[in-house]
N, C-alpha and C positions, 0 to 999 in steps of 0.2 A: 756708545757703551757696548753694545752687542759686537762691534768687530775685535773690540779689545779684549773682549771674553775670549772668542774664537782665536786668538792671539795666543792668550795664555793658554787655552786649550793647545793650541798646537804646540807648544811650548814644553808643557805637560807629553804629548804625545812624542815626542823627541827625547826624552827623560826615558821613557817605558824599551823606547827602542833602542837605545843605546844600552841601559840596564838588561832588553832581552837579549840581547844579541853578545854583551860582555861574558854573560853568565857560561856562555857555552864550553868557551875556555878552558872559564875557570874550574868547568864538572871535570876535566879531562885530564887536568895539572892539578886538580886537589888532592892527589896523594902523592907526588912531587913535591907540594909547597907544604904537607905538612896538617893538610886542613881533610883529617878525613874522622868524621863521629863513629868510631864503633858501639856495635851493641852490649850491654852493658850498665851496671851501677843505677842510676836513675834515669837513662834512655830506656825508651819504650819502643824500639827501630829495631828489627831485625837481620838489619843490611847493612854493612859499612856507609855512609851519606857524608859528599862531599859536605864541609861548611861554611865557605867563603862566598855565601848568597851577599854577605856587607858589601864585597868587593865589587859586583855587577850593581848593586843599590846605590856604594860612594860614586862610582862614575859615571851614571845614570844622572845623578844628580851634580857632581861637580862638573862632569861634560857639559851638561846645557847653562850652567849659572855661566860658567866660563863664556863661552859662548854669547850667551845673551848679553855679559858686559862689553864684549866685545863687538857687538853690534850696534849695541849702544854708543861706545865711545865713538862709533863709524858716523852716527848718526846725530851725533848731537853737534855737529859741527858742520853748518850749511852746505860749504863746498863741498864738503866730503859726503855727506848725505845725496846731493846733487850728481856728483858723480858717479856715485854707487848706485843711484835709481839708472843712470842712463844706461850704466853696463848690464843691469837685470835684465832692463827692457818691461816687455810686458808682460815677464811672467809672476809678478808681485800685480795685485789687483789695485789700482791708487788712493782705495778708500783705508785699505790696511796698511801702504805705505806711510799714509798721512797719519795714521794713527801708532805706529811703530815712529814715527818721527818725534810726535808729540812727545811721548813718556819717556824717550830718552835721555834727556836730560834729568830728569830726577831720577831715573834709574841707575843711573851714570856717579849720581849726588851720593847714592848711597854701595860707594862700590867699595869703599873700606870697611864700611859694616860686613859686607858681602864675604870680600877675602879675609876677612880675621874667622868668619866662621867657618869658610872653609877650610883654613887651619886648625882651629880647635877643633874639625871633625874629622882631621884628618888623624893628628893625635888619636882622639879616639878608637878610630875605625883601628890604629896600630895594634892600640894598647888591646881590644878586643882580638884580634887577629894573634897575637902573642897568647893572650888567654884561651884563644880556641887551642892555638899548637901544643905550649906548654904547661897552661895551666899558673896561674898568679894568686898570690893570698887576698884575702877580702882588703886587708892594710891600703896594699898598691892600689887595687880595683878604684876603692872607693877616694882613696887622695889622690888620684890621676880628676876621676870626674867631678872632684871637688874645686880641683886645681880649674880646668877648665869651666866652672859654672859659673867661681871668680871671677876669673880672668874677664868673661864677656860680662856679667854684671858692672864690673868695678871698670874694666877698658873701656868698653864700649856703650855702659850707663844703659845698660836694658834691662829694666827690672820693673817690678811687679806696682801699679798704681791704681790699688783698692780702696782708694779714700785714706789710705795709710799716710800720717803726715808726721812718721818719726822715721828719721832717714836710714838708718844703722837696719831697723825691724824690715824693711822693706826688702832692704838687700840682703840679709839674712835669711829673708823668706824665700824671696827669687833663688840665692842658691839651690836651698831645699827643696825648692820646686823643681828646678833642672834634675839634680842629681834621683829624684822621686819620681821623675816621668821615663829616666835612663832606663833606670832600675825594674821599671813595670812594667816594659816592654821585653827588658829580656826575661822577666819571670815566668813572660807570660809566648815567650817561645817555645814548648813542650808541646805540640799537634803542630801537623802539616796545613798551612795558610793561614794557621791561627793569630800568630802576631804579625804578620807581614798584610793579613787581609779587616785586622781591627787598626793597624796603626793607618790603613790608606783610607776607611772607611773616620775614621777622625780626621784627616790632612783634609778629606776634602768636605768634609762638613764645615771645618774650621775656614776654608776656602770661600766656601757661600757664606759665611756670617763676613767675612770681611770686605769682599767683591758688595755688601748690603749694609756695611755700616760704615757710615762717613765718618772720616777725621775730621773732629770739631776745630782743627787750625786749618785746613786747608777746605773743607768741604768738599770732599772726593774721597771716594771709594777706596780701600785700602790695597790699592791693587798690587804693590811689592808685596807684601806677606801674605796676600792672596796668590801670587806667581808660585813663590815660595815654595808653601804647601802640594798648589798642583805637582811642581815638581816632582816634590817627593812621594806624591801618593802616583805618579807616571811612572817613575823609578818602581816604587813598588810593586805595579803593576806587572811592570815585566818580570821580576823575583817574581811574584805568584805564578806565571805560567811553569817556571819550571817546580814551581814551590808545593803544587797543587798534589792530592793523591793520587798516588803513593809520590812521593817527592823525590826530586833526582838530587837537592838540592838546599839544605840548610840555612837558613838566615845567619846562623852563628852568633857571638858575640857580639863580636864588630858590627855586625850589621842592625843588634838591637841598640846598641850605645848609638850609632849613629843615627836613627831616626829617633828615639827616643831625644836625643840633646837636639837637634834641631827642629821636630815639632813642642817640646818645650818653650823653645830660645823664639820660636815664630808667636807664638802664642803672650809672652812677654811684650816682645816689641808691637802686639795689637792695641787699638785703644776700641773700647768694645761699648763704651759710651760714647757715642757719636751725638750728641745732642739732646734737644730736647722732641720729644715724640710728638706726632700731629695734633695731638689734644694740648701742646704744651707743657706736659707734663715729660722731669726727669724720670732718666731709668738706670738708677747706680745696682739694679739687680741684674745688669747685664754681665756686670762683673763676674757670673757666677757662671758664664757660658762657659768658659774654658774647666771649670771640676763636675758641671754636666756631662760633659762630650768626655770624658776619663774617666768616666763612671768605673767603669768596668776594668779598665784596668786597675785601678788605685783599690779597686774593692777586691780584687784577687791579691792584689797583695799584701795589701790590710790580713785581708782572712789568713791564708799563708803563712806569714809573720805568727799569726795570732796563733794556730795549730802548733807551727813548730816548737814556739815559746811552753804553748802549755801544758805541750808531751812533755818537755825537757831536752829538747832538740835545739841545734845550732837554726838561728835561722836565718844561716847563709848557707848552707849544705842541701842542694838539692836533693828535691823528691818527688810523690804521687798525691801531694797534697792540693792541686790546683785547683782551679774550679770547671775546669774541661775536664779534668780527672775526676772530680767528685760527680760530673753531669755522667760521666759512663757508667759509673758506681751507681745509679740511680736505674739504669738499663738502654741511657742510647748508646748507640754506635759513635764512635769518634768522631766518624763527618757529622753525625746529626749535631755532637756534642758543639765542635765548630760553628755550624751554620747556627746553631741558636746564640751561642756566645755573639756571633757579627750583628745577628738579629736585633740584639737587646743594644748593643752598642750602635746598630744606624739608626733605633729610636728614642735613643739617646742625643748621639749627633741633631737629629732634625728636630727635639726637645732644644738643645742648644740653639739651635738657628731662629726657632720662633720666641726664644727667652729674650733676643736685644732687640725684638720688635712689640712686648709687650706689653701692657700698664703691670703695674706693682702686684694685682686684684689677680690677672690673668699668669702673670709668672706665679706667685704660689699656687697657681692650677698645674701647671707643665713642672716644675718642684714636686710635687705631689705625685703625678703621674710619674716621673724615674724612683722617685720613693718608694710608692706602692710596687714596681715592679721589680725594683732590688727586694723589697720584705716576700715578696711571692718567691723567686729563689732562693732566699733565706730559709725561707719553711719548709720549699720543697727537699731542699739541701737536709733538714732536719730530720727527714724519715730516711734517712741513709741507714743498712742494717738494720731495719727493723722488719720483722719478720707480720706476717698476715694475722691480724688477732681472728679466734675464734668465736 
């Protein structure tokens, strides 16, 4: 199991390097291609910033999936596997060839899953990339990502299984849920590393609950949606270096739609009850990992919505309404504002992770514990504008 980790780890670290090294480019051609954020309107940037961080992120990530099917299909075929080790030699170590050998084939199994989602992300990453240039109405926005939440629900049968046993409710849900996690990641792009360093810090939380929770049909580690994830939080990765303050380097649209719908669509195709736990006892509160680990997004944009709507405001028209916004308004600084927002989001993640390993008694403890500390920024949030009583 530990070479396989190290496997997807480097797998992951292949994703980072191809995403940092893409990005370069693309800082240099983003006022060519069309992709440059002036200051202004609801930006809070003082510098022109390129925005096509999607574009270093999609290929980061579609570079290595491609890749990896292709080594796969090398590999799931004895002669050709056989031949491929002779020409390496010995610079593959034989305990990780034997274990790249092993998974190939079910890797292989699921390689139409694979490429339909590489499609619907690529859609995406367009239709974003078009939104950064020219700007598209909420109508388009949202029946592009509607269209694609379908499509992989309904094609590809990946959808939401919470003890839900009405069929129409489930996939209804699964839509809502894709197009709600798209949505919350780009809401929540307004600060430098902010969505690019809560979306990698969720990818790979959601990584360790999977690599830890077995599929109760196969009895094995979830380790495709576990790859998955690493991917995209490797990808991220490298976006962050260029992403970090002061940023050379925008996530953009495209690049929230696209990790947004694929840590979504990852999150679906998990099964997060893995069994029954060593005392024998079910755990159908595992279910609940994946709106753990999103705390923080869904709750900014909860709040958000909720603001916009009650001034009497559109609330698709961006603003200063966030909740990195309101932490400055409180008196930190922007990074601090960041680094607390990732904060509460990696103790969230690691709340998640020890929610599919707990009895029923000890999950509404770690429930409790993201409760309590959304109500603590709630409150804190509450003394916004208000002045020192005498």
């Amino acid at each position: 199991m530990s070479v396989t980790v190290l496997l997807i780890m480097a797998v992951a670290l292949l994703a980072m390097l191809i995403s940092w090294i893409v990005l370069y480019p693309v800082r240099y051609y983003a006022r060519e291609l069309g992709l440059l954020d002036r200051p202004g309107g609801h930006s809070s940037h003082t510098v022109p910033t390129p925005l096509g961080g999607g574009i270093g992120i999609y290929c980061g990530i579609a570079g290595t999936l491609l890749l990896g099917l292709f080594a796969a299909w090398l590999l799931q075929d004895p002669q050709r596997a056989e031949s491929l080790r002779e020409s390496v030699g010995g610079w593959v170590p034989a305990n990780y060839w034997a274990a790249a050998a092993l998974h190939a084939p079910g890797v292989w199994l699921r390689s139409t899953d694979v490429f339909c989602l590489l499609g619907a992300s690529t859609v995406l990453l367009i239709l974003g990339l078009w939104d950064d240039r020219k700007g598209l109405s909420v109508i388009v926005r949202l029946g592009v990502q509607f269209a694609m939440a379908a499509a992989v629900v309904l094609g590809l049968g990946i959808e939401l299984t919470a003890y839900l046993h009405v069929g129409w409710m489930t996939k209804l849900l699964s839509v809502i849920w894709i197009v709600a996690v798209i949505n919350s990641f780009n809401m929540l792009d307004n600060m430098d590393a902010l969505s690019g360093g809560i979306a990698a810090i969720i990818a790979t939380s959601m990584s360790v609950v999977m690599m830890t929770t077995f599929d109760p049909e196969t009895g094995r580690p979830q380790l495709l949606v576990a790859g998955l994830l690493l991917v995209v939080a490797g990808s991220l990765l490298g976006f962050l270096f260029h992403n970090r303050p002061p940023a050379k380097i925008f996530m953009g649209d495209g690049g929230s739609y696209l990790v947004g719908f694929l840590i979504a669509v990852a999150m679906l195709m998990a099964t997060f009850v893995g069994g029954p736990s060593d005392d024998g006892t079910l755990r159908p509160h595992a279910v609940l990992a994946p709106l753990c680990v999103m705390v923080v997004p869904l709750y900014d944009m909860i709040s958000v919505l909720w603001i916009r709507i009650r001034e009497g405001r559109s609330p698709f028209l961006g603003d200063h309404s966030h909740l990195s916004h309101r932490l400055v308004d409180l008196g930190l600084s922007r990074t601090a504002a960041v680094a607390t927002i990732h904060l509460i989001t990696a103790t969230c993640g690691l709340s998640a992770i020890l929610l599919t390993h707990v009895t029923l008694l000890q999950a509404i403890t770690v429930l409790g514990i993201v409760a309590c500390m959304l109500t603590l920024v709630a409150i804190l949030e509450s003394t916004r504008g208000r002045g020192a009583k005498p």
